[in-house]
N, C-alpha and C positions, 0 to 999 in steps of 0.2 A: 158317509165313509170317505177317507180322504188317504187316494195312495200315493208310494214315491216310489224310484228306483234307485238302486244305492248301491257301492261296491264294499265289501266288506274288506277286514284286514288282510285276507288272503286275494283282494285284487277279484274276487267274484258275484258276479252280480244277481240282486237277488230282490225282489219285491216286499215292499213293507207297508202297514197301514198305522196311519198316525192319528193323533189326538190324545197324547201324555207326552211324559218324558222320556220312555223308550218307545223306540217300535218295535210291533209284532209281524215279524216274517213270515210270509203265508210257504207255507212247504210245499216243495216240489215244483218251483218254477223259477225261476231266471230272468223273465221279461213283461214288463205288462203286457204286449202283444200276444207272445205266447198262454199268458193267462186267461185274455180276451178272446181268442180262437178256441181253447178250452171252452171256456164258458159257452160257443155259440154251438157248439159242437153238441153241450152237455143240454140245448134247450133250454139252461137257467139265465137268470141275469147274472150279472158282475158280482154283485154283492152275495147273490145263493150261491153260487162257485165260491166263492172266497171263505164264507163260513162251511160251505162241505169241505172244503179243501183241509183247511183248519192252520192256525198261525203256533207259531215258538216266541217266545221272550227274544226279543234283539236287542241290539246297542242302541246307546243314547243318539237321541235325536240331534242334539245339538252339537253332540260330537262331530256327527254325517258331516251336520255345515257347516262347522268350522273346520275341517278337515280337507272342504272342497269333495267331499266321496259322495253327496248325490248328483244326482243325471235327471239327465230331464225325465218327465212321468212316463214319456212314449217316445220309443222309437223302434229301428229296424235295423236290425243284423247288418244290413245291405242300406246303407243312407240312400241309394238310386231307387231303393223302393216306399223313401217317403215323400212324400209331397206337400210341400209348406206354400201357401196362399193365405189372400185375405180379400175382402170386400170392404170398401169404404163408404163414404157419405150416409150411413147408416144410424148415427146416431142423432137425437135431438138438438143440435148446434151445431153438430161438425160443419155444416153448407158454409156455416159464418167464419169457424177459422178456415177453410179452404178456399170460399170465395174470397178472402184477402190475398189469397195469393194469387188466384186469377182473376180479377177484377178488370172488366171492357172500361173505355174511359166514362162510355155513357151506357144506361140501364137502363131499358124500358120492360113493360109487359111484353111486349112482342119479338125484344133481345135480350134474354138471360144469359148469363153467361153457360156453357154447358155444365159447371158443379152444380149451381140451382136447379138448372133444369133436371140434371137425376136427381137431386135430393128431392123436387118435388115431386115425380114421377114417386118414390119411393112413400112420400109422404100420403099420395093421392092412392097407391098400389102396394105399396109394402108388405100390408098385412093383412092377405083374404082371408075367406073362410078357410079354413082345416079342410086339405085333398085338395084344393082349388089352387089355378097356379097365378102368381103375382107379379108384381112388378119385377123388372130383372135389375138388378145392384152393379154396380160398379163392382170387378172383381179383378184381382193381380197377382203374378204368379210372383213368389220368393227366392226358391229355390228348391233343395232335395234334402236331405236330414244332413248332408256336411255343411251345412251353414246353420246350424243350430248348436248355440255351446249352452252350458251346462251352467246351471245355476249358481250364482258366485262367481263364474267367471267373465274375463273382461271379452268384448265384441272386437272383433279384429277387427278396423276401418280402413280402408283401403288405402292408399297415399291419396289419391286421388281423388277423393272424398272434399265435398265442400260444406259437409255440414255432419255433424253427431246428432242427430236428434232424437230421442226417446217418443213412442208410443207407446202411453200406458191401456192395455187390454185385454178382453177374454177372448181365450181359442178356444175351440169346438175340440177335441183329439177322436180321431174314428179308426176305424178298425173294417178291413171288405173282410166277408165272410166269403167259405168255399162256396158258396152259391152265389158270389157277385153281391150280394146284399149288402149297404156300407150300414157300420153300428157303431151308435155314439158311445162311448166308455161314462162319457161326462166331459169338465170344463177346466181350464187350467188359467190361471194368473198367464199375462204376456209383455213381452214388450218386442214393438216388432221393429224400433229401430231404421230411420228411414235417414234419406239424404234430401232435408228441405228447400235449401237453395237450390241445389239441383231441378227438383219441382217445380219450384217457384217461376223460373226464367220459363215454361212453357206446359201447358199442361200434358205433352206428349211425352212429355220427359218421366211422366211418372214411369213409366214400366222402369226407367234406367234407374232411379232413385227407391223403387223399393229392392233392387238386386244387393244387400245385406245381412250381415248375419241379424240375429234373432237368438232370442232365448224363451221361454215357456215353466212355470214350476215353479215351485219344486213340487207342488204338490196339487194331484188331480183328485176334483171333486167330484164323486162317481154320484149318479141320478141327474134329476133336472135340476135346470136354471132359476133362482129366484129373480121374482118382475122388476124388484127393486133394489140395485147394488152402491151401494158408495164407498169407494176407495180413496186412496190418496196418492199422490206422483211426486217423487222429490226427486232431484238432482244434491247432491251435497259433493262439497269442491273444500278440500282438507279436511278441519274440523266444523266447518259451517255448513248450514243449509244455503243451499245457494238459491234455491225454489224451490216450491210448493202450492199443490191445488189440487183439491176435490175433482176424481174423475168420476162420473156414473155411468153402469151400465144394467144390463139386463133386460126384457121388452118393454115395459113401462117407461124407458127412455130412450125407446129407442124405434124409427120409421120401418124399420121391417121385422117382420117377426123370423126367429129362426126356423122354423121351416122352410121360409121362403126362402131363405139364403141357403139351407143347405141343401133345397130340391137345385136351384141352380146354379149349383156347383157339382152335386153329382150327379145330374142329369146326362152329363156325357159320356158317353160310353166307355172311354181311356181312362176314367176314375173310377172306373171299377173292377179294378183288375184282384182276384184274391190273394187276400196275403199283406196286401199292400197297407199303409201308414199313412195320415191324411192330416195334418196341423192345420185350422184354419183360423185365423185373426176375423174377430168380427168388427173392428174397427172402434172409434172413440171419437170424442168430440175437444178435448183436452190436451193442450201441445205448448209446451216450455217455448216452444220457437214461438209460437204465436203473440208470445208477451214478450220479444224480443232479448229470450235468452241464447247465448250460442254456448252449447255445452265444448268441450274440450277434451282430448286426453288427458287422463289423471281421475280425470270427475268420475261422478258414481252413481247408480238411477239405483232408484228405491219403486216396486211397486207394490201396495199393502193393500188389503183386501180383508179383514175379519173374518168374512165365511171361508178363505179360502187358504186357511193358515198363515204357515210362515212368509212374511215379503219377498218378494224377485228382486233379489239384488244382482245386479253385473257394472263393470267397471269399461271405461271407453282406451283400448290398446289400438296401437298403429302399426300396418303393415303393410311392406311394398308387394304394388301391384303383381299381379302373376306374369303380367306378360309386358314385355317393352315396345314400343313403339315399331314399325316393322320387323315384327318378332315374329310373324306367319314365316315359315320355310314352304318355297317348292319343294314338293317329290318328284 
């Protein structure tokens, strides 16, 4: 089952499950959050709610996205109450495009640089037994649900931005139940969109270089994860493909299992607050920058995925900073 969330012609928002040419609006709800609080409520899963709930004939699908009227599959009334993070060095190669960017002049066994050393932590620990706890991941906070736009639309870059770079990847989307309990809905297409060069000059610099928007969707694949995913990542710049290359993901390519990553990340006690919205990036090995592209405004990311419907397309837009240079005021 594969959902979306969409504004109709009267500007009202309303849940639908796809897999034709129209969607079926499940009634009486408004938000997948709201549906998914139902559900936990109701002691059923996502999908036993949605078929007791019961759906109506909707509008065409294609209309939605050429119209720009879906939205991402999850979010929150209150964007301060969603929490967008990721975890990296996670996949089977990422160490290699990351350790390009931090590379010591010299390598031994007994000086790695610190990306290998967590990728191999990861590789060595990644993925214990089931209830058992593992290696702990490299993790990064994004932002809150205002830096998340909507499928189709462009990423606002900051003036100050020295790099556009696409991450093509899967999010986790969760849901804390009234008992503090966080519950997976299922998995969404992503691109989490980073500033490379930024990165590149040091590795402390990542926390400043994932601070971006982001996009997720259109469409959330409700149950579990298949082991093995291949997708595809384009940039295309007017009528041409400007790049292109096979991203994979899922656990079979990947050094930690999701359990691991999402015991530590909600392990802590401030991510468990009810009510709350949880986007998580599990990262990729796959980066247009890594082959020495430098995307631009104007350009255009493509991420496609077959099990996971429709591509994530968004477009790269520029915007001045929020704040100017001694722009704090005393009080």
């Amino acid at each position: 089952m594969r959902l979306i969330q969409f504004e109709n012609e009267q500007g009202l928002r309303q849940v639908g499950i796809v897999g034709g040419e129209r969607v079926d609006v499940v009634r009486g709800v408004s938000s997948t959050r709201e549906l998914a609080l139902a559900a936990i409520r109701s002691g059923k899963s996502l999908a036993a709610h949605i078929n007791a709930q019961g759906c109506d004939a909707g509008p065409s699908y294609r209309q939605l996205l050429d119209a720009g009227r879906v939205l991402p599959p999850l979010d929150h009334e209150d964007p301060a109450h969603c929490l967008v993070s990721g975890t990296g060095l996670t996949h089977l190669g990422s160490a290699s495009t990351r350790d390009k960017m931090h590379q010591q002049v010299e390598q031994t066994e007994e000086k790695l640089t610190d990306t290998m050393q967590m990728f191999r932590w990861g590789m060595q620990g990644g993925k214990p037994q089931s209830g058992s706890v593992g290696a702990q991941p490299e993790w990064f906070y994004k932002g809150d649900g205002s830096i998340v736009v909507r499928p189709g639309a462009d990423f606002p870059a900051p003036d100050f931005a020295e790099d556009f770079g696409e991450e093509p990847e899967l999010t986790g989307l969760y849901v804390i139940g009234d008992d503090g309990q966080p519950y997976r809905l299922g998995f969404a297409l992503g691109n989490e969109f980073s500033d490379h060069v930024t990165e590149r000059k040091n590795y402390l610099y990542l926390a400043h270089s994932k601070l971006r928007f982001c996009s997720f969707g259109p469409e959330l694949r409700v149950g579990e994860l298949p082991a093995h995913l291949a997708g595809t990542s384009r940039i295309h710049r007017g009528d041409q493909v400007l790049w292109e290359k096979e991203f994979l993901s899922g656990e079979e390519n990947m050094c930690h299992s999701l359990e691991n990553l999402e015991y530590h990340h909600f392990k802590y006690a401030q991510f468990l607050r009810p009510g709350d919205v949880h986007v998580h990036f599990f990262g990729t090995a796959t980066l247009s920058f890594a082959d020495g592209i430098k995307a631009q405004p104007g350009d255009r990311f493509e991420v496609s995925l077959e099990a996971f419907g429709e591509p994530l397309r968004n477009g790269i837009g520029v915007h001045r900073a929020a704040i100017a240079p001694g722009g704090v005021k005393q009080l």
